[in-house]
C-alpha positions as CSV (number, residue, x, y, z in Angstrom):
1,X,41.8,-56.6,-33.9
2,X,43.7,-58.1,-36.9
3,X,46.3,-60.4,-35.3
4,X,49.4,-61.3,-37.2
5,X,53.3,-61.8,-36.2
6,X,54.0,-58.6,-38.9
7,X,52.0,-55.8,-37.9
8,X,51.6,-52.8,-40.7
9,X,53.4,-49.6,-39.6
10,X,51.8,-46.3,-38.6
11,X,53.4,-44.8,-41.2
12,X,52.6,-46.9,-44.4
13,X,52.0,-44.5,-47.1
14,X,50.0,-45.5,-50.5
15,X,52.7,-44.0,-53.6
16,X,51.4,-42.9,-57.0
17,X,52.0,-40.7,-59.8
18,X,52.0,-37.1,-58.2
19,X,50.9,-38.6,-54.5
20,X,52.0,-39.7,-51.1
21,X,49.0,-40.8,-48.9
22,X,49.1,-41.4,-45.5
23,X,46.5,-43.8,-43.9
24,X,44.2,-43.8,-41.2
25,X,45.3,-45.8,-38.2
26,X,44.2,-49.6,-38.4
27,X,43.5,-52.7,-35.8
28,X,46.5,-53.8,-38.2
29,X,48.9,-51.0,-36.9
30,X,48.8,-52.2,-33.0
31,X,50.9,-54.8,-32.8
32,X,49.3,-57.7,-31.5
33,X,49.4,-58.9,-27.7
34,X,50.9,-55.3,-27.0
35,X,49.6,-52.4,-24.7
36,X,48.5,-49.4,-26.6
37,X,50.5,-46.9,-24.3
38,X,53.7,-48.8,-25.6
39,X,53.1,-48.4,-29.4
40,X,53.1,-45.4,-31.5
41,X,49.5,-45.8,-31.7
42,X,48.8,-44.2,-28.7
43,X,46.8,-40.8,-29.1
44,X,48.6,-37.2,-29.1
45,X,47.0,-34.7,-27.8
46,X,46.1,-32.6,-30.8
47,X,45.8,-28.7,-30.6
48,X,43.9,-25.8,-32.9
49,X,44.4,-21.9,-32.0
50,X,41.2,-19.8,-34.0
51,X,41.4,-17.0,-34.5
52,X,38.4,-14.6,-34.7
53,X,38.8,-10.6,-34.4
54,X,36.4,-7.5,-33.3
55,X,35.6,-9.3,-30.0
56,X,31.9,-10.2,-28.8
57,X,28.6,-9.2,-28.2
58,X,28.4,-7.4,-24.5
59,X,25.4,-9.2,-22.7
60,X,25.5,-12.3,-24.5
61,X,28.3,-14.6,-24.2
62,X,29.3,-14.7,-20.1
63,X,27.4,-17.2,-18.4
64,X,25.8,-16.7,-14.8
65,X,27.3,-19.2,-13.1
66,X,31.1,-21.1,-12.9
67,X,29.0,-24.5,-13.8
68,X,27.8,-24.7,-17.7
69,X,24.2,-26.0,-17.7
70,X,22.8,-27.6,-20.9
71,X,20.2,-25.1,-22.3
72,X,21.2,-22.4,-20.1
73,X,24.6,-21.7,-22.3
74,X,24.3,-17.6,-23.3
75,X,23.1,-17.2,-26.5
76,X,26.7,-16.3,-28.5
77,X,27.6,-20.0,-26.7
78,X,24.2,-22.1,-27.4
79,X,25.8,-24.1,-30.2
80,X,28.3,-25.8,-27.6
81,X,25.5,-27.1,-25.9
82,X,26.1,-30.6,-27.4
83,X,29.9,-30.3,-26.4
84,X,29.2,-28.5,-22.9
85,X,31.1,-31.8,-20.8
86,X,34.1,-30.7,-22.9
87,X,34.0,-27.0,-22.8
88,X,35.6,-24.6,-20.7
89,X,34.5,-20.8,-21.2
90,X,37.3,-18.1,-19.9
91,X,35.8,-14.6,-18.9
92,X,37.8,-11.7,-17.5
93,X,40.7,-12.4,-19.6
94,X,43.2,-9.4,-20.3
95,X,44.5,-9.3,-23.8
96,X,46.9,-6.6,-22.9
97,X,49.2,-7.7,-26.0
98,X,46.7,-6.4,-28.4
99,X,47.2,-2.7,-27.1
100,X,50.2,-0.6,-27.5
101,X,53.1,-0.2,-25.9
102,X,53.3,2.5,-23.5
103,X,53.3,6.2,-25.2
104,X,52.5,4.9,-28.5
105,X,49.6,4.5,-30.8
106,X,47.9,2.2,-32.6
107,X,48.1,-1.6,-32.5
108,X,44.1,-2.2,-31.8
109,X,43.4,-3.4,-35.3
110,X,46.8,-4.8,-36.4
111,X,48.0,-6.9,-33.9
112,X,46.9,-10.8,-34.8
113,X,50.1,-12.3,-34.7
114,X,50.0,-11.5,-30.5
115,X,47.4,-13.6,-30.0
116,X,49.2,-16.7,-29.4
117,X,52.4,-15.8,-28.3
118,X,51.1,-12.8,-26.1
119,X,53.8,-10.3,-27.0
120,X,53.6,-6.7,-28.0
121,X,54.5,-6.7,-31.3
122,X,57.5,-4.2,-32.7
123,X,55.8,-1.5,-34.4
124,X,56.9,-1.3,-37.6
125,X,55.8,-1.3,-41.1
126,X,59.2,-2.7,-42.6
127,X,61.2,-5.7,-42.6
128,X,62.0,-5.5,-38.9
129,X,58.9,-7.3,-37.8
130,X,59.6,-8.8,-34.1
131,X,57.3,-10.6,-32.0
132,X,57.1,-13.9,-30.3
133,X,57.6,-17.5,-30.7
134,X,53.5,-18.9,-30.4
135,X,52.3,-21.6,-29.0
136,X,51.2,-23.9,-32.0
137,X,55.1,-24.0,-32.5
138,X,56.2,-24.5,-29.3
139,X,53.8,-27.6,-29.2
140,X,54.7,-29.0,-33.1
141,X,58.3,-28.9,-32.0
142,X,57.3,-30.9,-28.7
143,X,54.6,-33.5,-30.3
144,X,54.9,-32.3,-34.6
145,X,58.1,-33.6,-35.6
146,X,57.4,-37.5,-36.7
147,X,54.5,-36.2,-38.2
148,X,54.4,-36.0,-42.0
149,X,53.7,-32.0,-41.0
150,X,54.9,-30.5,-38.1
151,X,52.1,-28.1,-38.4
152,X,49.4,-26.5,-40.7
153,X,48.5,-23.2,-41.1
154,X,44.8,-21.9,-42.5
155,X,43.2,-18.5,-43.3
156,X,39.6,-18.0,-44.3
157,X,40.5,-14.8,-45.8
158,X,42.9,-13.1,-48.6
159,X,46.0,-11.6,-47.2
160,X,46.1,-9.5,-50.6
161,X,42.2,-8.8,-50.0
162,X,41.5,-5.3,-49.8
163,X,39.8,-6.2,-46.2
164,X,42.2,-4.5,-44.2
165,X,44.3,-1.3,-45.2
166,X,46.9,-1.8,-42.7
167,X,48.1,1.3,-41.1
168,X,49.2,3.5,-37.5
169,X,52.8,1.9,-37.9
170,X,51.9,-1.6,-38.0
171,X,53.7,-3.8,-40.7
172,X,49.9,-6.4,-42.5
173,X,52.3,-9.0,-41.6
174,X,50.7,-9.0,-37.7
175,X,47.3,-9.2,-39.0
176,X,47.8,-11.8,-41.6
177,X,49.3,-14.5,-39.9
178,X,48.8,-15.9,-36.1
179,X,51.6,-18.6,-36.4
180,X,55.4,-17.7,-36.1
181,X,57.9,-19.9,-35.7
182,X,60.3,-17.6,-34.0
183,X,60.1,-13.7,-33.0
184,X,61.2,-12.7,-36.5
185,X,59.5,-15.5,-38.2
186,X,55.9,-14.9,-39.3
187,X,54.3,-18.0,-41.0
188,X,52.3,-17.9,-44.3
189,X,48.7,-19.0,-43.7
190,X,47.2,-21.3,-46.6
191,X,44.1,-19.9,-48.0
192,X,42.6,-22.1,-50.8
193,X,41.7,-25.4,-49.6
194,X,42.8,-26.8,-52.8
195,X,46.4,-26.0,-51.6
196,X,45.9,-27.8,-48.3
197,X,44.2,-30.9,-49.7
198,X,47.4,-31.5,-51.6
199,X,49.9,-30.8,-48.7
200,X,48.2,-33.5,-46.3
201,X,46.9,-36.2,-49.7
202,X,49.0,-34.9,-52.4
203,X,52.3,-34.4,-52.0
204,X,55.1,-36.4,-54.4
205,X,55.8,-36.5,-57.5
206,X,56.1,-32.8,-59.6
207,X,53.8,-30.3,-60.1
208,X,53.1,-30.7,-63.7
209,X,51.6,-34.3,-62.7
210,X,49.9,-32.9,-59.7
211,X,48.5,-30.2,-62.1
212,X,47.4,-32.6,-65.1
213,X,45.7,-34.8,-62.3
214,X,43.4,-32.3,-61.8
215,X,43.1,-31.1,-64.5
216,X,41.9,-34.6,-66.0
217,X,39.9,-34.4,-63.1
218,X,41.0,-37.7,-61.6
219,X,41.0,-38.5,-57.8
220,X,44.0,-38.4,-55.9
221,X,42.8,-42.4,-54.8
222,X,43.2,-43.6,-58.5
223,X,46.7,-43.6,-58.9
224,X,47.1,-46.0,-55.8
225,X,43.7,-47.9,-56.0
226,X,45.4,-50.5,-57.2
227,X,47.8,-51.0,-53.8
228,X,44.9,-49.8,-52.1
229,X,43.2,-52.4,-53.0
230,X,46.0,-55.4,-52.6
231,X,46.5,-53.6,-49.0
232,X,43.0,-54.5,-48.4
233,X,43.3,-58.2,-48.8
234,X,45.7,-58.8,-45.7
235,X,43.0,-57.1,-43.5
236,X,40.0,-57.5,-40.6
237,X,36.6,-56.5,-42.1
238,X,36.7,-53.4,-39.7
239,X,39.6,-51.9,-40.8
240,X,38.2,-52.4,-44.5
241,X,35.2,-50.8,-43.8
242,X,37.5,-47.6,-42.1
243,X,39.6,-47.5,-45.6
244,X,36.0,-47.6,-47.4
245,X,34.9,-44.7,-45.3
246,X,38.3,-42.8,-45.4
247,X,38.2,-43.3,-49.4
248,X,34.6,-41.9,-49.4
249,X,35.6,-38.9,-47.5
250,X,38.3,-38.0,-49.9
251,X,36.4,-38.4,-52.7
252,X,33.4,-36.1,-51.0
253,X,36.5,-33.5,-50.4
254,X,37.3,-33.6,-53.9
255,X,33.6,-33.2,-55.3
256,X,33.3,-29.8,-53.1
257,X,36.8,-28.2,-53.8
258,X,35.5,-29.2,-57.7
259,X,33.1,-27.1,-57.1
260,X,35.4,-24.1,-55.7
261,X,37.3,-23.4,-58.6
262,X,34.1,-22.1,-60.4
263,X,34.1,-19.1,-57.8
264,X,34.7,-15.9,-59.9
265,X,37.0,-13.7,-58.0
266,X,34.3,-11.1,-58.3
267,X,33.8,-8.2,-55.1
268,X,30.4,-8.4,-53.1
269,X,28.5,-5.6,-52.6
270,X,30.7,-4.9,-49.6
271,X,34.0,-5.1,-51.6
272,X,34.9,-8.3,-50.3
273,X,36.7,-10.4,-52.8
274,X,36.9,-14.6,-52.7
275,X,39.9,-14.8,-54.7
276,X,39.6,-17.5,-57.9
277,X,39.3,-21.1,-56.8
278,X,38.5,-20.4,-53.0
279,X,35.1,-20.8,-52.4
280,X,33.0,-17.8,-52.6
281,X,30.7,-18.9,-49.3
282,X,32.1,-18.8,-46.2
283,X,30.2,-21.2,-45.1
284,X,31.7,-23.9,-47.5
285,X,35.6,-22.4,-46.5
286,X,35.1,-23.1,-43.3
287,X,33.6,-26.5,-43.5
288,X,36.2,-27.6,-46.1
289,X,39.4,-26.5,-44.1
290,X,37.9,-28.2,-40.9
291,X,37.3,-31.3,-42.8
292,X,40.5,-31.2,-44.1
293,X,42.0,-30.8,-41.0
294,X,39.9,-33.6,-39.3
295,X,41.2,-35.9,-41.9
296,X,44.8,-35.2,-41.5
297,X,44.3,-35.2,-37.3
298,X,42.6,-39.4,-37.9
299,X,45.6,-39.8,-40.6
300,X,48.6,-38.3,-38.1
301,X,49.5,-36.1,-41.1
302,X,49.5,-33.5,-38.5
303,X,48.5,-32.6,-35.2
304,X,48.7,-28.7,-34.8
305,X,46.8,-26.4,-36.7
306,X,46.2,-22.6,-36.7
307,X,43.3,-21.1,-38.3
308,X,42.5,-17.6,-38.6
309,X,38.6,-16.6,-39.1
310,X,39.2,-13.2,-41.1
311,X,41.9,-10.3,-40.8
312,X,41.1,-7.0,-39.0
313,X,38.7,-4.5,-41.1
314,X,37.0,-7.5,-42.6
315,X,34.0,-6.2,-44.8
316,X,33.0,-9.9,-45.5
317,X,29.4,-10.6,-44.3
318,X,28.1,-13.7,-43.5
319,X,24.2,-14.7,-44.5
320,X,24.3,-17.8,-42.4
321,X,24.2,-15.7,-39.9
322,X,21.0,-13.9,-40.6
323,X,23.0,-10.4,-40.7
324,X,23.7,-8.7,-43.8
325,X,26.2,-6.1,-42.0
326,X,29.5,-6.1,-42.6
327,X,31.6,-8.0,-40.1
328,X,33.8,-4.9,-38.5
329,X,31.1,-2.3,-39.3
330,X,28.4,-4.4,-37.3
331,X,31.2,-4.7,-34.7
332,X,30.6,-0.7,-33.7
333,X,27.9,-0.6,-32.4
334,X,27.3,2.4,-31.4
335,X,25.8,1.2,-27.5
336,X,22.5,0.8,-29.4
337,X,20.6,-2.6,-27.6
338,X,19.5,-3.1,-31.4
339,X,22.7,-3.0,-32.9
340,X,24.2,-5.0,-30.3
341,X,21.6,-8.0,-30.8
342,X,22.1,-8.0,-34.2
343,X,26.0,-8.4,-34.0
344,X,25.4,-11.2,-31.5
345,X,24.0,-12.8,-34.0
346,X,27.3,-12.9,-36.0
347,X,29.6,-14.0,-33.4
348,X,27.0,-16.7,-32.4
349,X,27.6,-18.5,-36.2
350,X,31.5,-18.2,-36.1
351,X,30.7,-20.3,-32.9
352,X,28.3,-22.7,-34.7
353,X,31.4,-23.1,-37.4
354,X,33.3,-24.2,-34.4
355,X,30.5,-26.1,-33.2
356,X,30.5,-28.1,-36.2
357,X,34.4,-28.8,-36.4
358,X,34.0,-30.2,-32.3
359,X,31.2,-32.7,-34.1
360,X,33.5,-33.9,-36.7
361,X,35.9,-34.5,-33.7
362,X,33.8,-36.2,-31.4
363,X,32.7,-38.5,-34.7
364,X,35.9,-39.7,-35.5
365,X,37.5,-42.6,-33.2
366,X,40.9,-43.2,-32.0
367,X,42.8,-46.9,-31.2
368,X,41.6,-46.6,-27.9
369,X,38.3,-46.5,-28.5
370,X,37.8,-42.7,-27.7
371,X,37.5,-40.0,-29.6
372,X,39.4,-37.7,-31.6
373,X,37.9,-34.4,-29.5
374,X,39.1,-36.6,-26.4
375,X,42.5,-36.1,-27.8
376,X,42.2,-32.5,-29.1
377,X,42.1,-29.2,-27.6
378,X,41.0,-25.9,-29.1
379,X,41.6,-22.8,-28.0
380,X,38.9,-20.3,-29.8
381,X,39.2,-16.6,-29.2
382,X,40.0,-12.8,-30.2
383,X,41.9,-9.9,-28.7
384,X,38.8,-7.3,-28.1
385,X,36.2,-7.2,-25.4
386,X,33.8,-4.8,-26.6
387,X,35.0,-4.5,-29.7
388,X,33.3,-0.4,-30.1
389,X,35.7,0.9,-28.0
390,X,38.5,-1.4,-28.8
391,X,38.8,-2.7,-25.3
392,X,41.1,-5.2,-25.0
393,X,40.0,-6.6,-21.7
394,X,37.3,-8.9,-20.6
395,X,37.8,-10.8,-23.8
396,X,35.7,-14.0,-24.8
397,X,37.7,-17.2,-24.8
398,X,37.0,-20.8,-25.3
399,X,39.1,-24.1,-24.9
400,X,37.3,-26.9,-25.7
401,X,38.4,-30.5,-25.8
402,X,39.4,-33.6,-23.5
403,X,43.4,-33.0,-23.8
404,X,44.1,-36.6,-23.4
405,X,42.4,-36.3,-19.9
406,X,44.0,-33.1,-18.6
407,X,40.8,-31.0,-19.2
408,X,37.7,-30.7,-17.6
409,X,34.8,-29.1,-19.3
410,X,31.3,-28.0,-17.9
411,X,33.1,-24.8,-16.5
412,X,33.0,-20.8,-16.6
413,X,36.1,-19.3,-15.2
414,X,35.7,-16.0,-14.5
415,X,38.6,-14.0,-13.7
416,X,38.8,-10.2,-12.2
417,X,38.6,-7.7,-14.9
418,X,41.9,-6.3,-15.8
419,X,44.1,-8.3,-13.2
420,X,44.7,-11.6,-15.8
421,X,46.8,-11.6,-19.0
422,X,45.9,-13.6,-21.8
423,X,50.1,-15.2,-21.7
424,X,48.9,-17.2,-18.1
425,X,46.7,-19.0,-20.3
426,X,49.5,-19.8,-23.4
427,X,51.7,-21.0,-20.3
428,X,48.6,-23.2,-18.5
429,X,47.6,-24.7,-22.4
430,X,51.4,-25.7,-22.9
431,X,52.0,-27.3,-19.8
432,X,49.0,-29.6,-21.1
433,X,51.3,-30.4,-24.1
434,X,54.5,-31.6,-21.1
435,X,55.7,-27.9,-22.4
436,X,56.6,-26.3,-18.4
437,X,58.0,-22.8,-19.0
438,X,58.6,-20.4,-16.6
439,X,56.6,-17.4,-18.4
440,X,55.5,-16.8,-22.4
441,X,54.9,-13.1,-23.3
442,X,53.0,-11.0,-20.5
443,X,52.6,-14.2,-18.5
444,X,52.5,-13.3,-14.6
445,X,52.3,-17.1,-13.6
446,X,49.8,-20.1,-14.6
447,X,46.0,-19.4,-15.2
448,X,44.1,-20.4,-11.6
449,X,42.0,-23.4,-12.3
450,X,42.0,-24.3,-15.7
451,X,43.8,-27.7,-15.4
């Protein structure tokens, strides 16, 4: 540790023309001679909510038995192996939010925004849209507030795509957002990473000198290298070596979302457009918005994020996958053993995405000398079962993460089918967060056994 009588504050930003960085945290920041638990150093307990629609697989993502053995994980599941002592699989669950209200129609396909707030939303196609506070902002108001962003919101797919033709009633503003800060208060989600990268690294100055910045296709780092580098001086060689690594990172960020803006805005074969400037692959998207978001968790630019996978309908494919078929077509599946495989394969890669944003976690290292996935928790899920007959019960989710200590992984919980609603899950995950409310949504008490 860097010992001086001054320390450097947690919240030392580098200023330059058409920037405002915040810093990773530093030996330098811990004041010397002084617990960790008594400084603003100490870890928060970070949380994610993804988003993935159409369900999973039947016969490939419940495993046998309530204890999670290492190469025995189902095969939707097999690319948490490496994170198994920090997962937690939920079987059973009732997403009984996603279905609609009693004597009405609709709702299966539209109903996103219920996902973490587990309320039926109003059905409505006009300005009237109602339903419920969710839990990524009932945790950035507890935890988000001395952060430079309360929270962050991200999509991996176009809300003016032609993806989804919204319909039965249902307003596109429940499928294209899962964040809302109050029942009436649907959040935008940020698509192009180029966006996000200059919320969390960017921010200050005006937008001309933003946009002539990159335009002259200079880093964000050169207009504060040369503080950057007079910071530097008054620091241990560990701490340099962090800056070194953090500057790297941006710099890779940069060289990729480069890249992006040569994407055409063309349709697929399937009709799914990438708009300009977002990257075409999927694969790339993904990576770059959890990289981001990794960045800004080690900086404490934020410490909630939402991220939603794709928007009901989705005709985007994914050739990572190995599976050509549209995402929503190869979703109905008829029954057929064949077809059911094949869209295993699918949900198995958005779960190798996830796989690889738990590595970045478990990479990156906190004051204490843990890990930022110690410190995190991620809830990954969807609001089908068996997505060709839009069931809405015995729905696939996944927390994984240490929650400051609060979580233990290795588990299957397995709940009776149709008796536990998705809201006794919310309320367990924000009690986790110091949040203790007596219900959220459909809530019907605390979910048995997860904490």
């Amino acid at each position: 540790m860097f010992i001086t009588k001054k320390h450097i504050s947690r919240r030392t930003l580098m200023r330059g023309v058409g920037v405002t960085m915040a810093l990773p945290l530093l030996d330098a920041m811990i004041p010397a001679q002084t617990a960790l638990a008594d400084t603003g150093a100490m870890p928060k307990t970070r949380f994610v909510g993804i988003f993935v629609p159409h369900g999973a697989a039947p016969g490939y993502w419940i495993p046998e038995k309530p204890i999670l053995e290492s190469g025995k994980l189902p095969m939707i599941m097999q690319p948490l192996d490496p994170f198994i002592d920090r997962t937690v699989i939920l079987s059973g669950m009732w997403a009984k939010s996603a279905e609609p209200p009693p004597g009405q129609t609709g709702a299966d396909h539209w109903v996103a925004a219920a996902y973490l707030c587990a309320n039926k939303p109003r059905k409505t196609t006009g300005a009237d849209v109602y339903d419920g506070t969710t839990i990524d902002q009932i945790i950035a108001q507890k935890i988000g507030q001395d952060s430079l962003l309360p929270s962050l919101q991200l999509a991996l797919e176009d809300p003016g795509a032609n993806s989804s033709n919204c319909g039965e009633g249902y307003s596109c503003t429940y499928s294209n957002t899962i964040s809302w800060s109050s029942p009436t208060q649907p959040l935008p989600m940020e698509l192009d990473p180029q966006v996000a990268f200059e919320r969390l690294f960017g921010s200050g100055g005006t937008a001309k000198e933003r946009t002539e910045r990159r335009e002259d296709k200079r880093s964000i780092l050169d207009s504060v290298m040369q503080s950057l580098g007079k910071f530097k001086q008054g620091l241990g060689s560990s701490d340099k070596s962090r800056l070194d690594e953090w500057e790297t990172d941006i710099r890779e960020i940069e060289r990729r979302l480069e890249l992006a803006k040569k994407s055409s805005g063309e349709a697929d074969t399937n009709g799914f457009v990438a708009p300009a400037g977002v990257p075409e692959s999927f694969d790339e998207h993904v990576k770059l918005h959890f990289d981001l978001l990794t960045l800004a968790f080690q900086a404490d630019i934020t410490r909630v994020a939402t991220l939603l996978y794709a928007r009901d309908l989705t005709a985007r494919t994914y050739p990572e996958s190995g599976i050509n078929a549209a995402f929503h077509g190869a979703s109905h599946h008829a029954e057929n053993p064949v077809n059911i495989e094949r869209y295993s394969h699918i949900n198995q890669y958005h779960v190798k995405c996830l796989a690889y944003f738990l590595d970045k976690l478990r990479k990156t290292k906190e004051a204490d000398g843990s890990t930022l996935l110690d410190h995190s928790l991620t809830l990954y899920g969807t609001n089908m079962g068996d997505s060709n007959q839009h069931l809405h019960y015995d729905v696939p989710h996944i927390i994984v993460g240490g929650a400051s200590g609060q979580l233990k992984g290795g588990r299957h919980l397995a709940y009776e089918s149709k008796t536990v609603p998705t809201g006794n899950m919310l309320l367990s995950i924000l009690d986790m967060y110091g949040i203790h409310q007596e219900s959220i949504g459909d809530s019907t008490g605390r979910l048995a056994g997860l904490v």
